[in-house]
Structures are given as structure tokens and as C-alpha cells.
Residue, then its C-alpha position, 0 to 999 in steps of 0.5 A: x500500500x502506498x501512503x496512509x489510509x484511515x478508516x474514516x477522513x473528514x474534508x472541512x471547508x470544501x467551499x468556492x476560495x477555499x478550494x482551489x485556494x485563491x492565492x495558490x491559482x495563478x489568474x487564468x489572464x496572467x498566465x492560462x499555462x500555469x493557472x492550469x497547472x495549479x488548478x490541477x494540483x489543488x485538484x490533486x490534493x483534494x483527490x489525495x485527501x479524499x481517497x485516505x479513507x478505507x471506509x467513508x469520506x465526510x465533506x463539508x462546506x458553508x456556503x457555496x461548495x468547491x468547484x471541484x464537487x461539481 
């Protein structure tokens, strides 16, 4: 098996500007190479997070939910 894996993960706060984090996406107008990029990883690390549970995966957000659940 390769990393860690626990019976039951918790993702807090997976709402719009949070993930992908704002500050950690280059703009798309800046530089549309690397905002893919970065948006890919933050993807990543969400999927990384997500896939620990053996068991079961709790998400939650407040407002409006991350793109990324879509």
C-alpha cells in the first residue's frame, strides 16, 4: 500500500476560495499555462485527501461548495 489510509477522513471547508485556494491559482489572464497547472494540483490534493479513507469520506462546506464537487 502506498501512503496512509484511515478508516474514516473528514474534508472541512470544501467551499468556492477555499478550494482551489485563491492565492495558490495563478489568474487564468496572467498566465492560462500555469493557472492550469495549479488548478490541477489543488485538484490533486483534494483527490489525495479524499481517497485516505478505507471506509467513508465526510465533506463539508458553508456556503457555496468547491468547484471541484461539481
Amino acid at each position: 500500500m502506498k501512503g496512509l489510509e484511515f478508516r474514516c477522513v473528514a474534508l472541512i471547508g470544501v467551499e468556492q476560495d477555499v478550494v482551489p485556494l485563491r492565492v495558490a491559482v495563478t489568474s487564468e489572464e496572467e498566465d492560462t499555462v500555469a493557472h492550469g497547472h495549479d488548478v490541477l494540483r489543488e485538484r490533486c490534493l483534494l483527490f489525495v485527501a479524499a481517497t485516505r479513507a478505507r471506509d467513508a469520506v465526510w465533506v463539508s462546506y458553508t456556503h457555496t461548495a468547491s468547484p471541484f464537487l461539481n
